[in-house]
N, C-alpha and C positions, 0 to 999 in steps of 0.2 A: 659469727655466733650461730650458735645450731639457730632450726626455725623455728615459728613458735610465738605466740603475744609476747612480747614487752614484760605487757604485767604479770604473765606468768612466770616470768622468767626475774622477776623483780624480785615476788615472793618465793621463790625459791632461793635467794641469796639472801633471805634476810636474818639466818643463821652468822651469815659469813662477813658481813659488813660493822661496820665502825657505829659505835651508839647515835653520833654524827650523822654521818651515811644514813641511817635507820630511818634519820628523823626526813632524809630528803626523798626517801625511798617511800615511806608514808605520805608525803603528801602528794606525790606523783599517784599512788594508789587512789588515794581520795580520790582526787579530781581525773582520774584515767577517764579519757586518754589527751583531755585540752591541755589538763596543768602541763605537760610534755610540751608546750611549745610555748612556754611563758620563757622570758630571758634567763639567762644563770644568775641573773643579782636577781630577778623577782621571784624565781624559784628559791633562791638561798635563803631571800628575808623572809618566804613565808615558812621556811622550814628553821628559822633562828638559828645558819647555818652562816658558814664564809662562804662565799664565791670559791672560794680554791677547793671546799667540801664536795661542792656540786659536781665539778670536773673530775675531781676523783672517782664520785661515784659512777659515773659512765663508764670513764677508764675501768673501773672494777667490773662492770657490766660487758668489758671485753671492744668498745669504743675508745677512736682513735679520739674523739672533741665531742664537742656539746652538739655541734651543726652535723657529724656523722650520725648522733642517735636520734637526735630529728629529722634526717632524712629515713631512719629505717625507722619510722614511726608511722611517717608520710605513706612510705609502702606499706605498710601493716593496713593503716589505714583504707588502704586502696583495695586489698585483698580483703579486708574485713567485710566489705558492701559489693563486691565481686557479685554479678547475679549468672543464673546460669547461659543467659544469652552472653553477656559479658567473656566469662570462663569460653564460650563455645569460638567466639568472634576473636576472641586474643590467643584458641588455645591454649588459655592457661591452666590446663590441668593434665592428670595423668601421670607420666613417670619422670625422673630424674635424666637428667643427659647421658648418666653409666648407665642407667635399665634402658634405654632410648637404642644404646651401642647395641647390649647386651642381649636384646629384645630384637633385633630386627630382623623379621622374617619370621617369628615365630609364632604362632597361632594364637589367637587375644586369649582362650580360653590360660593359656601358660603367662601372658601379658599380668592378664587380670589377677592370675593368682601371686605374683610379684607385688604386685601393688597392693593387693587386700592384706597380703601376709606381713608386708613392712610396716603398713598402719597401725594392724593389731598391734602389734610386738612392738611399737616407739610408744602409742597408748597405754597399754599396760603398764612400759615399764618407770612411764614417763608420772604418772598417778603418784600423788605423795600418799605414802603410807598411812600418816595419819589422817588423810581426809576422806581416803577408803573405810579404815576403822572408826571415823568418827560417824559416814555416812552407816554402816552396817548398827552400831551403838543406837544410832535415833529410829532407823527402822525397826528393830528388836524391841525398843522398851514398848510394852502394853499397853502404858499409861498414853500414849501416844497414839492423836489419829494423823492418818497419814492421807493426804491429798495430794493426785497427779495430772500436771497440766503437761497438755504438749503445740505444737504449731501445725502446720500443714498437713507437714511428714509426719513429725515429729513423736504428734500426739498418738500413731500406732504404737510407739515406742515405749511412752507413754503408761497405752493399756498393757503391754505387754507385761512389763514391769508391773503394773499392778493387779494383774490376773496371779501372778504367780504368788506376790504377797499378799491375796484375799481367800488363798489357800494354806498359808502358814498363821497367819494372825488375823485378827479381827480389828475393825476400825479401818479398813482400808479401800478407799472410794476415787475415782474418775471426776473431775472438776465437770459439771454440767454445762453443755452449750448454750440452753437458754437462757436468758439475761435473768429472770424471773428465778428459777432453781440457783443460778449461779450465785447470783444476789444472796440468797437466803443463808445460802451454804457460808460465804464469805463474810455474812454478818456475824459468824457463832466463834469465828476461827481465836482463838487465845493462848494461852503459853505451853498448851498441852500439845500445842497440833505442828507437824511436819509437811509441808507443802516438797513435793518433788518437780520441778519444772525443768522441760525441755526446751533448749533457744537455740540455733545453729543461726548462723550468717545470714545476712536481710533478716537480724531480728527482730520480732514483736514485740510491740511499743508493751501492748500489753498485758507480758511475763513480766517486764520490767515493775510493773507499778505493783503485779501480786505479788511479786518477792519483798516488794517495799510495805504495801500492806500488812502481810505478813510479819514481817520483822515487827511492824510497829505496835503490831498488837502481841506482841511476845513472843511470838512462836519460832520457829526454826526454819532453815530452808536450804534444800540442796538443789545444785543445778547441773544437769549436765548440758555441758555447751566444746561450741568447739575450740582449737588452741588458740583465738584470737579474743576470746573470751568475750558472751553475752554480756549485754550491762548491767541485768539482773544478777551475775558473778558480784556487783557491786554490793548488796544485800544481802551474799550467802554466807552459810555457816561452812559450810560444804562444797567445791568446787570440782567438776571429772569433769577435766578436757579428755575432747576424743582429737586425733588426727584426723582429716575428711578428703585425704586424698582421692581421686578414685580415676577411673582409665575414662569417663564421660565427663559431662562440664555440670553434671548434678553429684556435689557432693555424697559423699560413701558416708552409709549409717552403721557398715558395718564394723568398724573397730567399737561404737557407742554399743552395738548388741552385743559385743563379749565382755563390753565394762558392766553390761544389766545383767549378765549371766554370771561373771563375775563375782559380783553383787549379791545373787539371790544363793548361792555355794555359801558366801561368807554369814549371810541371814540364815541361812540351814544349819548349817557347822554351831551356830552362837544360840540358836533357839534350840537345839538338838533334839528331847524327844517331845518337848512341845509343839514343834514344828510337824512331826510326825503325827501326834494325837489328833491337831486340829487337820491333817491331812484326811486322817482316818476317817473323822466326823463327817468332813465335806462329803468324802465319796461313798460314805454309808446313807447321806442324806441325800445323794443325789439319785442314789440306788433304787432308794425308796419312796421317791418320787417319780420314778422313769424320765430322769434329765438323761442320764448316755444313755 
């Protein structure tokens, strides 16, 4: 099987599977990533399926048995909480065995650009259409405030992303670090509001429970996270895995920076000349305040 979450790779077959199947593929969703290591009869009966259902669906998943897709779960698993001492200690990052050949002797600067450029281009292309247009659709509407959390790294990401849409639209705000701002902001959130959150691997407990907040109080949420998918992924409306290959043992942000730039093209292109007006405003007010 290409690489990749499980669960990503779940809901991307859920076109293609048996109403059956559907129902088992659901409940693996639910409970990602435990319900995956329950037996094929406990899995069957909580999915009102046969035993023979269950094994099918793996085999459709491109599994030899049920103990094959539990073992590559196991590994997912392991890769998912990967830290970068981890990643550094095992070597486990960087290129491929063919770029490894391919590569040897040539200067990182040509290394790096192999590796950045394969990320981008399996992210991009890996992005389901609809969840691109659904994310661009909830950033556009008006009516909508928009909030963006990030982690470590993350949260540059973050503001970046939101510096860029607090010059096309209005309503759009940075989740505050003090508990006190943070708090207040979190109290107001309701079925108008879009939270944007960033989670990559060793994630924050958190993003998890704002995504779940979120939702609970009506609102909407999109996450970018990586292909082994945040558990905040569990919450969303909207899901952009990035790849995080990278030629050091600290995950690559940058296939995520072409999914925000991405992003912000398809926000421009959909708000057209309002996107332009409220540009206009910003830099005439910022003119005439002596902000540049």
């Amino acid at each position: 099987m290409a690489t990749g979450a499980l669960a990503d790779e779940i809901r991307h077959k859920l076109g293609d599977l048996s109403p059956a199947e559907r129902k088992v593929a659901r409940v693996l969703l639910a409970g990602y990533p435990s319900a995956g290591f329950e037996t094929v009869a406990t899995l069957a009966e909580r999915a009102a399926v046969s035993a023979p259902t269950v094994l099918r669906f793996v085999n459709r998943l491109g599994y030899r048995g049920f103990p094959d897709f539990q073992a590559a779960l196991r590994a997912e698993l392991a890769e998912r909480t990967a830290s970068p001492l981890t990643l550094y200690e095992s070597g486990g990052f960087g290129r491929s065995a063919a770029e490894e050949d391919d590569a040897e002797g040539a200067p990182l600067t040509q290394r790096c650009a192999r590796v950045f450029a394969d990320a981008v281009h399996r992210t991009l292309a890996e992005i389901p259409p609809h969840d691109f247009d659904d994310a661009v659709r909830l950033l556009t509407d008006r009516r909508r405030r928009v909030t963006l959390t990030g982690g470590r790294f993350t949260r540059l990401h973050a503001q970046y992303l939101g510096l860029h849409l607090m010059q096309v639209r209005d309503d759009v705000l940075l989740l505050p670090d003090r508990a006190v701002e943070r708090t207040a902001h979190l109290a107001t959130l309701q079925r108008r509001d879009v939270l944007v959150a960033f989670d990559y691997r060793r994630y924050e407990e958190d993003t998890s429970a704002l995504a779940r907040w979120t939702r609970e109080h009506g609102g909407k949420v999109i996450v970018f996270t990586d292909t082994w998918l945040s558990p905040a992924a569990a919450h969303a409306d909207v899901v952009l895995p990035s790849h995080v290959t990278a030629p050091s043992p600290y995950d690559s942000l940058v296939p995520t920076l072409a999914v925000i730039e991405t992003l912000v093209a398809g926000v421009l292109t959909t708000l057209g000349t309002e996107a332009h007006d409220h540009l206009r405003r910003a830099e005439d007010t910022a003119r005439r305040l002596g902000l540049y």
